[in-house]
C-alpha positions as CSV (number, residue, x, y, z in Angstrom):
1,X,-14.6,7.6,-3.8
2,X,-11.8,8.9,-1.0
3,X,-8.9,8.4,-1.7
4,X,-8.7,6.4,0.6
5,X,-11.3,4.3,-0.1
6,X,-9.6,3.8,-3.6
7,X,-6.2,3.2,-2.1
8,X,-7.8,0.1,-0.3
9,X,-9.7,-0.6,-3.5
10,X,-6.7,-0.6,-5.9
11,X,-4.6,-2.4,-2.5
12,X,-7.3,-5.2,-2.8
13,X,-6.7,-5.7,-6.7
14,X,-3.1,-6.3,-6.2
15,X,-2.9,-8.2,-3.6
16,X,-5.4,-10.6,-5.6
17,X,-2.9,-10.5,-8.9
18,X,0.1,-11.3,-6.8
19,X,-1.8,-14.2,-5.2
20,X,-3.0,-15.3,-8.4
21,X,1.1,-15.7,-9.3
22,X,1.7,-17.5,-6.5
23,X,-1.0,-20.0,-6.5
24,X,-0.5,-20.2,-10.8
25,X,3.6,-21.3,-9.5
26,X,2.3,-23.5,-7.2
27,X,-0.5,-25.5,-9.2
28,X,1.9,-25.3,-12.7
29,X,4.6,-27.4,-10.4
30,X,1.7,-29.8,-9.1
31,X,0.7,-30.6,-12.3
32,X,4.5,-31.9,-13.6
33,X,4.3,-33.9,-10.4
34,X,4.5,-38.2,-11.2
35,X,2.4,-39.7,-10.0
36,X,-0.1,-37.2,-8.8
37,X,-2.1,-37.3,-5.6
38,X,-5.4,-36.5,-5.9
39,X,-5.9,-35.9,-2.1
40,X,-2.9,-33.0,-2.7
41,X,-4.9,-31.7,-6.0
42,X,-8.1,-31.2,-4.6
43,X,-6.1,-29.4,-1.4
44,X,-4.6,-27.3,-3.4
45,X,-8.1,-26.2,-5.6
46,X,-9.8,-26.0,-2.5
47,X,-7.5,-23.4,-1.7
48,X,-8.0,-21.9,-5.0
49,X,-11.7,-21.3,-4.4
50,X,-10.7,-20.5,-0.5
51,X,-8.7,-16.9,-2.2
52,X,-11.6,-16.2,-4.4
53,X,-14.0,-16.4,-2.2
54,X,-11.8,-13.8,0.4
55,X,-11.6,-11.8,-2.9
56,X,-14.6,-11.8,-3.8
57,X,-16.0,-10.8,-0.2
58,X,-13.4,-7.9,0.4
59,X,-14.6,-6.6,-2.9
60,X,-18.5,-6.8,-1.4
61,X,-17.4,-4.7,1.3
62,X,-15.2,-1.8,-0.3
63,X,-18.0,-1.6,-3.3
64,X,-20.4,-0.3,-0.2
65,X,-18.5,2.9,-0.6
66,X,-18.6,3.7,-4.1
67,X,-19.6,0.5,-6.2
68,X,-19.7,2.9,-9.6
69,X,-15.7,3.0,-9.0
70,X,-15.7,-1.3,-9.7
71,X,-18.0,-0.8,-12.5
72,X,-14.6,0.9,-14.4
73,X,-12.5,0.3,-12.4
74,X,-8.9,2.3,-12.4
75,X,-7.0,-0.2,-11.1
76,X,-7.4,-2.5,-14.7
77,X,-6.3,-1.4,-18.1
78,X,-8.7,-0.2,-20.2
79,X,-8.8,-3.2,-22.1
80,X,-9.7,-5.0,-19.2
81,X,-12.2,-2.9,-18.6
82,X,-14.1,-3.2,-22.0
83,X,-14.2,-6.8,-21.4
84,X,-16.0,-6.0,-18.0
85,X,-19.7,-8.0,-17.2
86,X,-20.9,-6.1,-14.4
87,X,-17.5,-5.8,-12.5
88,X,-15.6,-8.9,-13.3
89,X,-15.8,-12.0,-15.9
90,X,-18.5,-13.8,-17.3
91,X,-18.8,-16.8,-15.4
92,X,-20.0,-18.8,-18.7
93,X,-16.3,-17.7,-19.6
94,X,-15.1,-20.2,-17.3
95,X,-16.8,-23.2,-19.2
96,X,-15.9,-21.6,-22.8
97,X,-12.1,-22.1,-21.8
98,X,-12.7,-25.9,-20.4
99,X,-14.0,-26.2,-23.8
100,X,-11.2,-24.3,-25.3
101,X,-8.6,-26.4,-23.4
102,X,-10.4,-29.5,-23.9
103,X,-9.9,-29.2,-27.5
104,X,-6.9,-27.6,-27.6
105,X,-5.6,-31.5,-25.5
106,X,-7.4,-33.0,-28.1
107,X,-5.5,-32.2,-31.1
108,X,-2.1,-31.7,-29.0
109,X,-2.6,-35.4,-28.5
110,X,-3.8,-36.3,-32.6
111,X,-0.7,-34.7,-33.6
112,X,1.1,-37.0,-31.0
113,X,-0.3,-40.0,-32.8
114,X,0.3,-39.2,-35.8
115,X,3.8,-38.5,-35.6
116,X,3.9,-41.9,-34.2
117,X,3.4,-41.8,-30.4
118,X,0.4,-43.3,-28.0
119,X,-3.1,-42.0,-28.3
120,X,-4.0,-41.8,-24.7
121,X,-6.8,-40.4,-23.4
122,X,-5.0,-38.5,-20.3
123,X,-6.5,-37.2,-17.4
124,X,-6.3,-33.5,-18.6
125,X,-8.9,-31.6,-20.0
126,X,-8.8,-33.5,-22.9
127,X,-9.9,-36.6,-21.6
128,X,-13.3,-35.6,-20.9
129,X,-15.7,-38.4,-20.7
130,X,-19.2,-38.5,-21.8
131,X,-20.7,-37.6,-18.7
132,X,-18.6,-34.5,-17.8
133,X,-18.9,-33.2,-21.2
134,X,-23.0,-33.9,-20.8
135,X,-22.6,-32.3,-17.4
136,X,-20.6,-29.1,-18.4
137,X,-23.1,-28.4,-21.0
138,X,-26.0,-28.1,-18.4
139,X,-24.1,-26.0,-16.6
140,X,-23.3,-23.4,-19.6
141,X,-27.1,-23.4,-20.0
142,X,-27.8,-23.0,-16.2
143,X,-25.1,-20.1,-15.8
144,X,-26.3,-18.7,-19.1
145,X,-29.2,-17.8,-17.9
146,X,-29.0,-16.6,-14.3
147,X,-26.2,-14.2,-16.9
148,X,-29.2,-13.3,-18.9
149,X,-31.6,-12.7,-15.9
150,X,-28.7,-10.6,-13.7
151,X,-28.0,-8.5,-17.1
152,X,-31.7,-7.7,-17.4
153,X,-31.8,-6.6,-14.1
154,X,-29.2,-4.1,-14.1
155,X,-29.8,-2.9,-17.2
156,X,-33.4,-2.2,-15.5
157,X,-31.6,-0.5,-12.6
158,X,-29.6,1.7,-15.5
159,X,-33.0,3.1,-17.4
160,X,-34.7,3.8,-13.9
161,X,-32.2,6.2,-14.1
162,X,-33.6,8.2,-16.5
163,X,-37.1,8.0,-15.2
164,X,-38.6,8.9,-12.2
165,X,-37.7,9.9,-9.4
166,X,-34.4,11.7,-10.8
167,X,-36.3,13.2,-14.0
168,X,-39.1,14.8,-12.2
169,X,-36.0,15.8,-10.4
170,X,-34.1,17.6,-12.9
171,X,-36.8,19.6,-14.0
172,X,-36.9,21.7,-11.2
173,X,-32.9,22.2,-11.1
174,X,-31.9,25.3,-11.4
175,X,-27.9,25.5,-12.3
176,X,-26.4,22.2,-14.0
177,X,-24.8,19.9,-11.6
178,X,-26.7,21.1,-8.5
179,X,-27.2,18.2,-6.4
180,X,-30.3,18.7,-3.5
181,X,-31.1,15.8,-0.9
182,X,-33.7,13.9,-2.6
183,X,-31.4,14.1,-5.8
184,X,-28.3,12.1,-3.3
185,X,-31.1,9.9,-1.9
186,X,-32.0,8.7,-5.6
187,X,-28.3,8.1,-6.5
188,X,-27.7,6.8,-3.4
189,X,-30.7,3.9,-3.5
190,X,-28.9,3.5,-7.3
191,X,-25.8,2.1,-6.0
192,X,-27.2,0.1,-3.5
193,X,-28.7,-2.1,-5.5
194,X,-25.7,-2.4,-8.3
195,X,-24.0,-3.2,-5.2
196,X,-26.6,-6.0,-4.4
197,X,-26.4,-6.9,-8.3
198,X,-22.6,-7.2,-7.7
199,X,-22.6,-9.2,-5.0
200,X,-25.0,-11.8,-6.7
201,X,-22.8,-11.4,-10.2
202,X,-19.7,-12.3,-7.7
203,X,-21.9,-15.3,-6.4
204,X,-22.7,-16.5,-9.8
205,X,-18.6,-16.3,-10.5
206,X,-18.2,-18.4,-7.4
207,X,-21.1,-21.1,-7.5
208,X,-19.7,-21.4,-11.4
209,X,-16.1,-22.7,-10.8
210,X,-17.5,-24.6,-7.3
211,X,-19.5,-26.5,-9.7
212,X,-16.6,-26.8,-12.2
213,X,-14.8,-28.5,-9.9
214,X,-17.8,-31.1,-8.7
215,X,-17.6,-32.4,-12.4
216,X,-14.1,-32.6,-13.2
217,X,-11.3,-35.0,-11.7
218,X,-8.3,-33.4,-8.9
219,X,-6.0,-33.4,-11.8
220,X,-8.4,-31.3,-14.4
221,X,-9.9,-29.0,-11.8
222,X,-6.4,-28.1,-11.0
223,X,-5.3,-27.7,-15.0
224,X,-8.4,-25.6,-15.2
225,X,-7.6,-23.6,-12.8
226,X,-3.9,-23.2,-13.5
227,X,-5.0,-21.8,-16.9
228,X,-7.6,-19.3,-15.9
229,X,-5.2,-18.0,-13.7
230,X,-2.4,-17.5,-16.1
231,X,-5.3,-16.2,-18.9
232,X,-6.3,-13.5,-15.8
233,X,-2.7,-12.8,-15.5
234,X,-2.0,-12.7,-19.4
235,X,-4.9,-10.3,-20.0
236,X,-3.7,-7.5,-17.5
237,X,-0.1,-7.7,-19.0
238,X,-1.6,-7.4,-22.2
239,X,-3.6,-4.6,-21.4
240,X,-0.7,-2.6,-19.6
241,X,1.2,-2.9,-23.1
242,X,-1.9,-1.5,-24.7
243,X,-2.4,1.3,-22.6
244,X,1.2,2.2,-22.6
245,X,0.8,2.0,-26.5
246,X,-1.8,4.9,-26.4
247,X,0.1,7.0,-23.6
248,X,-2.5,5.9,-20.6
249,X,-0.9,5.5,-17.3
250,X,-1.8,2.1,-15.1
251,X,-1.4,0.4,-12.2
């Protein structure tokens, strides 16, 4: 990748953390808000979704350049990277931390009761009814799978490395490293379509939370959403501690 290509790259990555603050601010004070207005909550995950899906489509086009680069990416830590599913999260992550939360509200409120105070149900993530809970489960399964079918494919894309046409190729190379035309046309068609895989991973990322929000009210889309943020936000941190730990440099 150019440098400047990489410049615009690592630009991109910031400019998507420092958003995430913002919007993590702004949905954290919505949330302590009484009463809340549902017309404002659903404005303000709209917007959510709006900044993802501008994310998500400036990453589409800088990958055309060099997609390998998101793939490991040097503007995340290295323990962000290791948690990596073809160039972002796994969008079944997104349901595992409703679930997460919603029990987490759960025994927040026990606790409550038991020291004496009201055992509500709440309109947080704990007080999912039957139906949501019914519905989020089919769409674990749902995104489970298009995860399964996407990781099969590029994990097909990765071993037609190794076979033709690029070992035929190598046989006739003479000096390690050489590169000829037909070798760059091979690598080249590679990255194409782990760009096309990364664009449809990103899709998957997107339809995922756009369906999160169909199933849960204004008030739990936007404590969902306030959490992933700060869990996004809490991961880089932790892996910038990490990587100072072991002497790496990040951004």
């Amino acid at each position: 990748m150019a440098n400047g290509d990489q410049h615009r790259s690592k630009c991109c990555f910031l400019e998507w953390m420092k958003l995430q603050e913002r919007d993590l601010s702004e949905l954290l004070q919505a949330l302590t808000l009484t009463p809340q207005n549902d017309a404002e909550l659903t404005k303000l995950a709209q917007k959510g979704v709006e900044h993802f899906e501008s994310y998500i489509s400036q990453r589409s086009t800088l990958s055309k350049n060099d997609v390998a680069a998101f793939f490991s990416p040097a503007w995340c830590t290295a323990w962000e990277n290791s948690l990596l599913w073809i160039a972002g999260c796994r969008p079944s992550a997104y349901i595992r931390l409703i679930y997460a939360l919603s029990g987490a509200d759960v025994e927040l409120r026990l606790a409550d009761f038991l020291r004496g105070g009201a055992a509500s149900g709440g309109d947080n993530l704990g007080g999912l009814s039957t139906g949501q809970v019914r519905a989020v489960d089919e769409l674990q399964r749902r995104t489970i799978r298009e995860e399964d079918r996407l990781t099969t494919r590029v994990a097909g894309l990765q071993e037609d490395v190794a076979d033709e046409p690029i070992t035929a190729i190598v046989k006739g190379v003479e000096q390690i490293g050489e590169l000829s035309g037909e070798i760059e046309r091979a690598l080249d068609e590679h990255e194409k379509a782990m760009a096309v895989a990364l664009e449809d991973a990103d899709k998957l990322r997107l339809n995922t939370v756009k369906e999160i929000f169909g199933i849960l009210t204004p008030v739990q889309g936007v404590d969902f959403l306030a959490m992933s943020k700060k869990l996004h936000l809490c991961v880089h941190e932790w892996g910038k501690k990490r990587d100072q730990r072991h002497g790496r440099e990040n951004c």
